[in-house]
C-alpha positions, -999 to +999 in steps of 0.1 A: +089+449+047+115+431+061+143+407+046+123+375+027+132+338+042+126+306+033+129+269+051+146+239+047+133+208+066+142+169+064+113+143+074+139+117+089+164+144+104+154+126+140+165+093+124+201+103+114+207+125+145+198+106+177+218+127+198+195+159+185+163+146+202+151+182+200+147+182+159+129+154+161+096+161+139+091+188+115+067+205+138+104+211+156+123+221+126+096+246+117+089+262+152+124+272+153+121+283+118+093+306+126+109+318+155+143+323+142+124+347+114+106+362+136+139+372+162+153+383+128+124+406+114+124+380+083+092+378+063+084+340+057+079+336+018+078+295+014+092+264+038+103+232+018+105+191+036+124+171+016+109+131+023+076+148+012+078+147-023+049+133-045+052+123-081+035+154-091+058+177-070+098+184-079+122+172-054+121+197-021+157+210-029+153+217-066+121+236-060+137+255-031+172+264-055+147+276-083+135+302-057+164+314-050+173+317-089+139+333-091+137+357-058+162+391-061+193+385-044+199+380-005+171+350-001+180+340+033+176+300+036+173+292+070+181+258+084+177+244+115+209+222+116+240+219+093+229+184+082+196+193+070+207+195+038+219+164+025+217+127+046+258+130+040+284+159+050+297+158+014+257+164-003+249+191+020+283+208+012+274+207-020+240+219-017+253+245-002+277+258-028+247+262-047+227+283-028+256+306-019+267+305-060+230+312-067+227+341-045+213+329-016+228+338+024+222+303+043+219+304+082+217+280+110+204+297+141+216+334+131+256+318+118+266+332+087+277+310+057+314+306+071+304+290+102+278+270+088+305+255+061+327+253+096+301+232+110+298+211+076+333+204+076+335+194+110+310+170+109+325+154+073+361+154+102+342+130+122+324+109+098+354+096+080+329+085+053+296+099+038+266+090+058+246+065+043+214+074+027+184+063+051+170+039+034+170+008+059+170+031+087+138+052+081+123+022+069+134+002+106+122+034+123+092+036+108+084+000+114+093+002+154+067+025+150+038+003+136+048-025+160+039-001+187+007+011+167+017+044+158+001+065+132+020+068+097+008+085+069-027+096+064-054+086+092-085+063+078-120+076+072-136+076+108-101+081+126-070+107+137-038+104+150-041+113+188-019+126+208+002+095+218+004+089+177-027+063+180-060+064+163-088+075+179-120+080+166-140+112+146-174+113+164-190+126+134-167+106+109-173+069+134-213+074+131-209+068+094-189+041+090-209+022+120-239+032+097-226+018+069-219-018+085-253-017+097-269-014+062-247-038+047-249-062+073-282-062+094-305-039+069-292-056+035-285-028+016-261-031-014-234-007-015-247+015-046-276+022-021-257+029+008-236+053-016-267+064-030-280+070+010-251+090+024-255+112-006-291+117-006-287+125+034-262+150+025-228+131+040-202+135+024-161+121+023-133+138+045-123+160+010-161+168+010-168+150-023-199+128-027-197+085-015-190+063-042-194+017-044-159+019-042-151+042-013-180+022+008-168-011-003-128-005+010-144+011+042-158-026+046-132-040+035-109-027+065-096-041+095-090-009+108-127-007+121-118-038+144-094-018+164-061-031+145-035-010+128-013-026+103+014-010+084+051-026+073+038-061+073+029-053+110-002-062+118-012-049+160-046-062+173-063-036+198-042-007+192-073+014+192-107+016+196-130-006+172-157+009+154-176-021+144-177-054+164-161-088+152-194-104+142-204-074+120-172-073+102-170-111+093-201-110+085-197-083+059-168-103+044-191-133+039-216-112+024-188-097+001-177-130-006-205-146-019-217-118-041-181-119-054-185-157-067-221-158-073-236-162-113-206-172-124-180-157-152-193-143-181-176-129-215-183-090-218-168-072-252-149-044-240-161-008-252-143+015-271-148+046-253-143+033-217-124+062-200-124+090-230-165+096-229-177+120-202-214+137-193-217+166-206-243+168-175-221+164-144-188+157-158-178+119-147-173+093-170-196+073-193-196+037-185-204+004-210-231-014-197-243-048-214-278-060-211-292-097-218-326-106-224-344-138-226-380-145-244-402-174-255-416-163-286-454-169-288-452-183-332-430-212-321-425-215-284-387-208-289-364-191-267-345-158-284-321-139-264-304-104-273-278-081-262-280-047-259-249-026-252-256+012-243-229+043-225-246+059-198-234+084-167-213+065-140-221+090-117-254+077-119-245+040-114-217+045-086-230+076-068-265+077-074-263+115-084-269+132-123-293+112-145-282+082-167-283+099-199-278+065-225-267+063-256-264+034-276-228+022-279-228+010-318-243+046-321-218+067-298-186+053-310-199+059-348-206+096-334-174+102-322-153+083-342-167+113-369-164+139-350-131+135-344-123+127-381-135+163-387-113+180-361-085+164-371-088+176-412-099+209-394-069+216-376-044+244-391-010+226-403+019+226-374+045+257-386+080+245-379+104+253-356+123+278-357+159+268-356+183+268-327+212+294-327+241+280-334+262+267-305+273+236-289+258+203-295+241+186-263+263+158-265+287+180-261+275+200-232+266+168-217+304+160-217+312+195-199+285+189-178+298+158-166+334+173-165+316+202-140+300+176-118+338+159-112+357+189-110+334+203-082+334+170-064+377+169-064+375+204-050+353+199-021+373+167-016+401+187-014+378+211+007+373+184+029+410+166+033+431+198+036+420+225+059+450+250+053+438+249+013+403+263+021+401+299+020+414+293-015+391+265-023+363+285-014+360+311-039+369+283-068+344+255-056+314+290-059+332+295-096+329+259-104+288+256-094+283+289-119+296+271-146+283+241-141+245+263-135+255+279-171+262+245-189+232+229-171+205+262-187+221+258-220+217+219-222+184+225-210+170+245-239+189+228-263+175+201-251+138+212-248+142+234-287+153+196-300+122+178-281+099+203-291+109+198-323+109+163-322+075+161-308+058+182-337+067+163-365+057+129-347+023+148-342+021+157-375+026+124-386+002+110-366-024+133-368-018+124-410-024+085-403-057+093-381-078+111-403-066+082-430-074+052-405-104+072-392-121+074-429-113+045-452-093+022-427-117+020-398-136-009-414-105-029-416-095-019-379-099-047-348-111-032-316-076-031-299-066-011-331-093+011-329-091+019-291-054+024-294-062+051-324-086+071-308-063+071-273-038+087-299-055+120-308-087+118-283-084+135-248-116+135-243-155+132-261-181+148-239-212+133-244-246+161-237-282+140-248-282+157-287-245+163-293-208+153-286-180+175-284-143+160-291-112+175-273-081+168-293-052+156-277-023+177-274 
């Protein structure tokens, strides 16, 4: 087994170095990732892009440090240019004081660490400044892109990005949205049915999951289907092949229209299980439906009207798959509004906390954390500004990250101990108040009181046809 590596790309790397035309795409960085590895005997373990982060991913860098806290000694980060690692000299030198201080041997193209910090500094020499971040340049670069129609981000239902970055149509993928204009538009067919269609005919979304109203109604919704992109506030007529013709498509936006504005506004109570109620059948959520009905009655000749408010499966309604399974909503909510009174006086008391060692407070290791943060920017200032100083700088600037890594894990479980502790008495306390308002109180509730209750220690009821099962929150 050879020596483990890892990979560090940057999405606009192209952006901030025009005069590096060959890094241009990630595809770049990463082929001469792979074949850097694979002219070193490396074993590829995990690559990392930082401009790809999502909200339920950590930032590319952090992730990529906490492997090499993680992974044995001698990591090798390997990096296709200098700059990859910060959009400014001065953040990639730091970054790179903390892979080397947490274990890790960073290489460009086979240098070792010296010559990459060589190349680091020389590039700082010629900047003068830090580099802007990229901000209004990715975002200008990205837009020169949508004016001339080029793909960004994911490709629509029916499309992929070709191979001069323009759309061009899915053969299987284009049959079904062309069949779904031609329901809605020329056969008459309301979007449950079509959803209902594509299901029963065993289509099914890009991500394989089964046609829903909503996914149907944004597919005829979209311009894309006329043949124009639009992207940045750039909008590019015949960029690419049209799927549906011009006719079909307004035509489908009158037929939207006036089912949008037809029968008028009516007042619906809102129902207090919207979103916490699922089928204990398929899974999805229970949905509030309301129900008027109209009579003469044959004693008097009178008209009486009614309302009747029921839960049933929105799978069902919005899919046309599962069964609707109703319930009653005066009778649901009373059902789960015990059931969760139950668990709640059921549930073992919360032990407490065992207490912290003694040590620092975290205000005070806040402070030195601080104090770390400004003494290793001075030294790779000085690091910067006086080349004869950096053999000795060196060493000290590595020092400097360890401490600051050692103040930074002992804030952080101070931190989490006091949190922790924080968050069980305040669950305590409301777990207390529940079964109190959930008993006694709940007549004296209003709705917005009694939703906002049940959000509080409800994550979820699932609903079979003879029982409901509650799933406290944590």
């Amino acid at each position: 087994m050879g020596e483990r590596a890892a990979g560090f790309f940057r999405e606009a790397l192209a952006v901030e170095l025009s005069a590096h035309s060959e890094l241009s795409s990630i595809a770049d960085q990463h082929r001469q990732f792979v074949d850097h590895c694979h002219r070193g005997g490396y074993d590829v373990i995990a690559t990392f892009v930082e401009g790809r982060e999502t909200e339920a991913e950590p930032p590319a860098f952090t992730a990529l440090l906490d492997l090499v806290q993680r992974d044995p000694p001698g990591l090798r980060v390997i990096l296709s240019h200098p700059v990859v690692l910060g959009a400014s000299p001065q953040t990639a030198l730091r970054r790179l004081y903390e892979l080397l201080a947490a274990g890790a041997t960073v290489e460009v193209s086979g240098a070792p660490p010296q010559d990459l910090l060589d190349g680091l500094l020389a590039t700082t020499e010629r900047s003068g400044e830090p580099a802007p971040l990229l901000g209004d340049r990715v975002r200008e670069a990205m837009r020169r892109k949508a004016v001339k129609g080029e793909v960004l981000g994911r490709s629509p239902f029916g499309y992929r990005a070709g191979s001069r970055h323009r759309l061009e149509p899915v053969p299987d993928e284009a049959v079904v949205v062309q069949h779904i204009f031609r329901w809605y538009v020329h056969e008459g067919l309301g979007i449950r049915l079509i959803a209902r269609r594509l299901n029963e005919d065993g289509y099914r979304t890009r991500r394989g999951g089964a046609w829903s109203m909503v996914t149907i109604r944004d597919i005829l919704r979209n311009r894309v289907y006329l043949g124009t992109y639009a992207r940045f506030g750039v909008r590019v007529p015949g960029s690419h092949a049209a799927l549906v013709s011009g006719d079909e498509f307004r035509k489908a936006q009158e037929r939207m229209a006036t089912r949008r504005t037809s029968g008028g506004p009516r007042s619906v109570s809102p129902f207090l299980l919207s979103g916490l109620a699922v089928c204990g059948a398929c899974g999805g959520h229970m949905i509030g439906v309301s129900r008027r009905q109209r009579w003469t009655r044959r004693s008097d000749g009178g008209v009486s009207t009614a309302e009747y408010r029921y839960y049933q499966c929105g799978s069902r309604t919005n899919q046309s798959v599962c069964a609707y399974h109703t319930h009653r909503a005066d009778d649901l909510d009373e059902t789960v509004r015990t059931a969760v009174q139950v668990a709640l006086e059921a549930e073992p008391a919360g032990e407490t906390l065992a207490t912290l060692a003694a040590g620092e407070p975290a205000e005070v290791l806040r402070q030195r954390l601080l104090a770390a943060d400004r003494e290793i920017d001075r030294l790779i200032q000085r690091l910067v500004s006086r080349p004869p100083e950096r053999s000795r700088l060196h060493p000290r600037i590595l020092s400097a990250v360890q401490t600051r890594d050692q103040i930074q894990r002992a804030l952080a479980e101070r931190e989490e101990h006091s949190q922790r502790e924080a968050a069980s008495r305040a669950r305590a306390a409301t777990r207390q108040a529940a079964v109190q308002a959930l008993g006694d109180g709940w007549a004296h509730l209003a709705h917005a009181a009694r939703r906002e209750l049940l959000e509080s220690v409800l994550a979820r009821a699932t609903v079979y046809d003879d029982h409901v099962l509650v799933t406290l929150a944590v």
